[in-house]
PAZAPA-4460 file (N, C-alpha, C; in steps of 0.05 Angstrom, whole numbers, plus 32768, in hexadecimal, padded with zeros to 4 digits):
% residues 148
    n_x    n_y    n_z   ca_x   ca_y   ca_z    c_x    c_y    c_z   seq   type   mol
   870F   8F61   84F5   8704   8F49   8502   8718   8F32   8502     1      X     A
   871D   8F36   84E7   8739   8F0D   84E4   874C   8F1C   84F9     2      X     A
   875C   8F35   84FD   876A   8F45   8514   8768   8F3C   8528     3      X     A
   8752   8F42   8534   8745   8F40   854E   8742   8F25   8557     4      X     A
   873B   8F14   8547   8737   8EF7   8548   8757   8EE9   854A     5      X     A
   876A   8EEF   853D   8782   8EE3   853E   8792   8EE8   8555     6      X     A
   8789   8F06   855B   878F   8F0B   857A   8788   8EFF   858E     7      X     A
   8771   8EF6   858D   8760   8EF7   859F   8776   8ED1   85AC     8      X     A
   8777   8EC9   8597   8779   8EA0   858C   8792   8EA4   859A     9      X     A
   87AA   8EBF   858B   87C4   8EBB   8596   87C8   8EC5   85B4    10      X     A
   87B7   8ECF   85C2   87B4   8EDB   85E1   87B0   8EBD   85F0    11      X     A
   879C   8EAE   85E7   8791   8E95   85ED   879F   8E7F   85F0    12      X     A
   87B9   8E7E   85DB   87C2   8E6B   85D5   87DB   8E71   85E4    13      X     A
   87E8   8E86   85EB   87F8   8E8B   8604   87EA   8E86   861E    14      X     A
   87DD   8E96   861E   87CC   8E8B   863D   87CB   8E6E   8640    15      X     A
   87BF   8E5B   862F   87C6   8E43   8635   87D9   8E35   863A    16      X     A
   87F1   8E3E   8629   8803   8E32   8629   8817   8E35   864B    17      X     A
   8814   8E4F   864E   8813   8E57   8667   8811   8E4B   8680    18      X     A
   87F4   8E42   867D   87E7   8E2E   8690   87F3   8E16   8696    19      X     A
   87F2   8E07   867D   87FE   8DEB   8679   8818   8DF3   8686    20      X     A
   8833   8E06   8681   884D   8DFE   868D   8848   8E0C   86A7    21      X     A
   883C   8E1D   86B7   883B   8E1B   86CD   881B   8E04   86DE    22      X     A
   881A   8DF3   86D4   8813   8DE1   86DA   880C   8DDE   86FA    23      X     A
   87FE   8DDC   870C   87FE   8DD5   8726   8809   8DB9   872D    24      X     A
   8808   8D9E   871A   8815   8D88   8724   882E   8D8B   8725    25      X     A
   883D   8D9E   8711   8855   8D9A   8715   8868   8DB1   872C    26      X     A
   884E   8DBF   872F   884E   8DE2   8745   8871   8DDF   8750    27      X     A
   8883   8DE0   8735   8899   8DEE   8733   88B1   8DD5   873E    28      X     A
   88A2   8DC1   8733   88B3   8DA9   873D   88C2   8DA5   8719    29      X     A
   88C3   8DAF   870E   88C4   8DA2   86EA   88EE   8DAA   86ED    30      X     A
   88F5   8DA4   86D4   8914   8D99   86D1   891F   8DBD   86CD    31      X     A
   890F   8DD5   86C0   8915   8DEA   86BA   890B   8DFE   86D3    32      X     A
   8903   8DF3   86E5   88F8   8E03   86F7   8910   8E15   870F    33      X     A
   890B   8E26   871D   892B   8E27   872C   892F   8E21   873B    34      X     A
   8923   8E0C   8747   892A   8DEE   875D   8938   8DE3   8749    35      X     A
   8921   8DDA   8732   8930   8DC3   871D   8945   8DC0   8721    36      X     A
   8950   8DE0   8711   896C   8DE1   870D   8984   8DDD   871F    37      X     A
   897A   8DDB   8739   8985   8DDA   8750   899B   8DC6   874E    38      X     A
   898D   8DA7   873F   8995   8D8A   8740   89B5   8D93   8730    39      X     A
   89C3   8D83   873B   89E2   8D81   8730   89EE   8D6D   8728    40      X     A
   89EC   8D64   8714   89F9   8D4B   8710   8A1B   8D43   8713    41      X     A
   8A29   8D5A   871A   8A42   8D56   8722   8A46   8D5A   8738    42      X     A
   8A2A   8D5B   874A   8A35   8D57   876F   8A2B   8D40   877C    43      X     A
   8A1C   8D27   8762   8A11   8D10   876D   8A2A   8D05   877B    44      X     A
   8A1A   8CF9   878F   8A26   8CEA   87A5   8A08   8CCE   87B2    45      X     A
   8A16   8CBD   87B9   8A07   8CAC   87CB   8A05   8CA7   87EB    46      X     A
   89EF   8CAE   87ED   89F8   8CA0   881C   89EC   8C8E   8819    47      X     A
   89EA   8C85   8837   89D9   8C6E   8844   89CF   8C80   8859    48      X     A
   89B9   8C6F   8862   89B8   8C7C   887E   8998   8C69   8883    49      X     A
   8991   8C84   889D   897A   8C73   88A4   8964   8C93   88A1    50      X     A
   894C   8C8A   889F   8937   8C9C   889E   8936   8CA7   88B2    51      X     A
   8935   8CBB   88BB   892E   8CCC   88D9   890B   8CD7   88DA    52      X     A
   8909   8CEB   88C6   88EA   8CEF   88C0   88E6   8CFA   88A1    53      X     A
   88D1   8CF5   889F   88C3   8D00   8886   88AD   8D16   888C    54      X     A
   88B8   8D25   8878   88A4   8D48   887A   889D   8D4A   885C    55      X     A
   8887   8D5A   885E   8880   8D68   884A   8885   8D89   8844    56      X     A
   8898   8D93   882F   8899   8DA6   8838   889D   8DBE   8813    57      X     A
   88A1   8DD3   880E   889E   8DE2   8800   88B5   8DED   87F8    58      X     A
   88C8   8DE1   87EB   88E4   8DE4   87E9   88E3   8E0A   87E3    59      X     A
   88D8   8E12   87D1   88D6   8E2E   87C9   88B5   8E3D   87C5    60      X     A
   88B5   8E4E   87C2   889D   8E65   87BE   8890   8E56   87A9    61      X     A
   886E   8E4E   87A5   8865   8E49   8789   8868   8E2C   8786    62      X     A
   887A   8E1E   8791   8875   8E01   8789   8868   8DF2   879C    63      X     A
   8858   8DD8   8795   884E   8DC3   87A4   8858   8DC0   87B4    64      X     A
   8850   8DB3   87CB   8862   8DA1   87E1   886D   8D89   87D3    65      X     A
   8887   8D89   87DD   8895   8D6C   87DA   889B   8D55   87EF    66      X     A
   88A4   8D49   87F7   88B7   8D34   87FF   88D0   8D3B   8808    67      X     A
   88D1   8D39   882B   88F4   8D43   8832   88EE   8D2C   8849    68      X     A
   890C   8D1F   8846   890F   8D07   8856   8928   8D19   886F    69      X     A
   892E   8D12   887B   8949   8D16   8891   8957   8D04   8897    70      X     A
   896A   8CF6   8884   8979   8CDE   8889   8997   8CDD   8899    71      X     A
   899A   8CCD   88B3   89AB   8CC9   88BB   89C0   8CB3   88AE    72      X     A
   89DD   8CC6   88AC   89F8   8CB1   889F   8A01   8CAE   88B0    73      X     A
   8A1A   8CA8   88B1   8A2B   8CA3   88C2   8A35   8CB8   88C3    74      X     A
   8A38   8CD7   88B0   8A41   8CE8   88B3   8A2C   8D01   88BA    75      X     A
   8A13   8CF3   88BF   8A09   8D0B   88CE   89E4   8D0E   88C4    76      X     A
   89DE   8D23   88CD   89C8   8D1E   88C2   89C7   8D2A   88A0    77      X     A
   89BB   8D2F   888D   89BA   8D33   8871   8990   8D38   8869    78      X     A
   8983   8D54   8866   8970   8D56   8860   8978   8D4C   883B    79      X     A
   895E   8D3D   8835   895B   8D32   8819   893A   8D3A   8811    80      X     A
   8942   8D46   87F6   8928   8D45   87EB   892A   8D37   87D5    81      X     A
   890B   8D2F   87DB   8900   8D16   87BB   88FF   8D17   87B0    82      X     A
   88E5   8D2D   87B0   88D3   8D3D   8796   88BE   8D45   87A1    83      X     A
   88A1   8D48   878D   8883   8D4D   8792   8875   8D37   879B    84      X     A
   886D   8D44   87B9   8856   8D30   87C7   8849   8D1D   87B7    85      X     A
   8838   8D2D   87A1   882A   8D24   8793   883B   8D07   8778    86      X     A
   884C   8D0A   8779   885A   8CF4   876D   8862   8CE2   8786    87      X     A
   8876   8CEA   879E   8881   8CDA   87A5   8868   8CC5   87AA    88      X     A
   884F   8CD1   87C0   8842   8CC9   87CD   883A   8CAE   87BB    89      X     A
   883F   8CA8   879C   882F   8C99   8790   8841   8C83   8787    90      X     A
   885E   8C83   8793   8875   8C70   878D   887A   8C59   879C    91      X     A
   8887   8C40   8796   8891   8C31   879F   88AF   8C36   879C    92      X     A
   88BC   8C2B   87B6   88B3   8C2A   87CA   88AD   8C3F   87E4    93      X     A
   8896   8C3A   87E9   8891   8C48   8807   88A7   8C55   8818    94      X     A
   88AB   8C64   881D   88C3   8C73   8834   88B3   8C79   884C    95      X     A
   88BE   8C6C   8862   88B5   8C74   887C   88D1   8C7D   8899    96      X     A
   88C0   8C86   88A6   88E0   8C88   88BE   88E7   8C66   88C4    97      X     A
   88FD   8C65   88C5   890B   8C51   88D3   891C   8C47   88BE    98      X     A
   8917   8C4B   88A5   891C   8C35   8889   8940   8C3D   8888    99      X     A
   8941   8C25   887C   8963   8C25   8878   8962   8C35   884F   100      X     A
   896C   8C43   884E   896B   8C4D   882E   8989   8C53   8823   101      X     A
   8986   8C53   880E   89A5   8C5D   8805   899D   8C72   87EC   102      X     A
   89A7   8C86   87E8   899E   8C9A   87E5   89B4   8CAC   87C7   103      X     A
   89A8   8CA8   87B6   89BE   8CBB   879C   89AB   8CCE   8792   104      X     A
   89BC   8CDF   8792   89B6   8D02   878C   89CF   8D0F   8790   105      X     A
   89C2   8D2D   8783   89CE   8D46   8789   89D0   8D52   87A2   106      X     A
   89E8   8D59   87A4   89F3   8D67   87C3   89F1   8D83   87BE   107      X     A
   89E3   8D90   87C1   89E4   8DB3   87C7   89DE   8DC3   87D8   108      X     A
   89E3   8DD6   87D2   89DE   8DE8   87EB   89B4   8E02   87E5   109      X     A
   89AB   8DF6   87FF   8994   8DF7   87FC   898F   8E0F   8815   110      X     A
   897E   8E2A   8810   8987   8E3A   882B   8997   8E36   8836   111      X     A
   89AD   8E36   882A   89CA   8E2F   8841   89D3   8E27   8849   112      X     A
   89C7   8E0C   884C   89C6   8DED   884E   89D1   8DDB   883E   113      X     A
   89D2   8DC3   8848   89E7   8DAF   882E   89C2   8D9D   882D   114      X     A
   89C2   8D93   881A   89AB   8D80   8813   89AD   8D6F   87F9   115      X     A
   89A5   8D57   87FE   89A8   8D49   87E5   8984   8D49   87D3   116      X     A
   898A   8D4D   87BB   8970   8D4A   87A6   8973   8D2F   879E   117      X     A
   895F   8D24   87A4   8968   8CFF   87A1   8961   8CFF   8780   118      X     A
   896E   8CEF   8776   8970   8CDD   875D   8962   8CC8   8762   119      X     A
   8970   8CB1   8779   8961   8C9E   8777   895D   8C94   8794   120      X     A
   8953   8C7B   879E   8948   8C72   87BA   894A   8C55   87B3   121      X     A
   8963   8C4B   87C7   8963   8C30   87CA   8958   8C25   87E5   122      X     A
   8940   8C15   87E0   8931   8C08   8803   8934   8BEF   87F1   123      X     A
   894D   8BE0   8808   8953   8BBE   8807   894F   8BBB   87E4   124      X     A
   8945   8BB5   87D5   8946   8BA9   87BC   8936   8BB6   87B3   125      X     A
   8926   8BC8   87B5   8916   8BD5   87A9   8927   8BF3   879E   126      X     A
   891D   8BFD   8787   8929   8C21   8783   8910   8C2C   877B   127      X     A
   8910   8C3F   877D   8901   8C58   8783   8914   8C6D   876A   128      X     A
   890F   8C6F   8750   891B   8C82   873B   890B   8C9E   8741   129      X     A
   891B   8CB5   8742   890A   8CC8   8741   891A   8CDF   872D   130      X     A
   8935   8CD7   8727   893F   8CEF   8716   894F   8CDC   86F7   131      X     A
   8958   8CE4   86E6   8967   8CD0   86DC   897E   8CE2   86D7   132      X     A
   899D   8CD6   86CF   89B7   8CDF   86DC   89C2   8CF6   86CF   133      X     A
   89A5   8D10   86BC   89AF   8D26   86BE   89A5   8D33   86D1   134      X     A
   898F   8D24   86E3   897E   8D35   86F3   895C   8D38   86DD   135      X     A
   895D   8D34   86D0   893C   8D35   86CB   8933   8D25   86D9   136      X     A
   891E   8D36   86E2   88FF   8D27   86FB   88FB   8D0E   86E9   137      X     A
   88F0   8CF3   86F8   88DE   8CE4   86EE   88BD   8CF3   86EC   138      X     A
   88BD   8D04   8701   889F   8D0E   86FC   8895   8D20   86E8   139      X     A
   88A8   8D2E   86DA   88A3   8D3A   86C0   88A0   8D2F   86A9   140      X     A
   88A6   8D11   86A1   88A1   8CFB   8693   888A   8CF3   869C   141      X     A
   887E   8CF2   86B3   8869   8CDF   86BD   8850   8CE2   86B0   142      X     A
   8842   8CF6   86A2   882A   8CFE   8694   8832   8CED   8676   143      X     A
   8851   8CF2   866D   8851   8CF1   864C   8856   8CD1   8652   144      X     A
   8855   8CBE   8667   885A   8C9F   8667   887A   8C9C   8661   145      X     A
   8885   8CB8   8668   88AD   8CB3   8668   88AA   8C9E   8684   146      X     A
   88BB   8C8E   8681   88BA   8C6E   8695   88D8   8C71   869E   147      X     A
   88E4   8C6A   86B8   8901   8C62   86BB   8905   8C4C   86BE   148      X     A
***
């Protein structure tokens, strides 16, 4: 019976634990995930540009929708992602088409593609923090009250 019962607690207590790190708010957005790992802190770079459009879209299999802007530089166009809908949507400041931004992140290669993972979002005087400069998400702090 104490057997069966300790089994039963240690089956339970995996399963939970389980749950909690695949999490649906963070549905594969977190710093260990293999987007996470994507982020490079030795390919940050900064543009400027202007907003072209905003999508919502599913960087990989299993995770949330995020946040992908299409910003025009002077060198061209540049797809950028933010993060999770569900975070960005709840940030200041607001990103819309037309906005002038300046833009720091990771430069990688995304399906084959070059794309930046933003760090951060400058609109006029306002910033928008979303990674801090090893690449941990602000949104994986956001439950435990981690602040940037």
């Amino acid at each position: 019976m104490k057997k069966t019962f300790s089994l039963a607690l240690a089956i339970m207590s995996v399963t939970v634990t389980g749950m909690a790190l695949a999490s649906p708010m963070m549905g594969g957005w977190g710093m260990n995930s293999r987007y996470g790992r994507m982020y490079d802190p030795r390919t940050v770079e900064t543009v400027s540009g202007e907003v072209l459009k905003i999508d919502k879209i599913m960087p990989m299999r299993g995770m949330s929708y995020g946040i992908h802007i299409a910003l025009k530089t002077g060198k061209g166009e540049i797809p950028v992602h933010l993060g999770p809908a569900w975070y960005i949507d709840r940030q200041s400041p607001a990103i819309k088409a037309g906005d002038k931004l300046e833009v720091k992140g990771s430069r990688i290669m995304f399906r084959g593609e070059p794309v930046i993972i933003a760090a951060e979002i400058r609109k006029g005087d306002e910033i928008l923090k979303l990674r801090d400069d090893s690449g941990y998400p602000a949104w994986a702090g956001w439950r435990r009250g981690r602040q940037y």
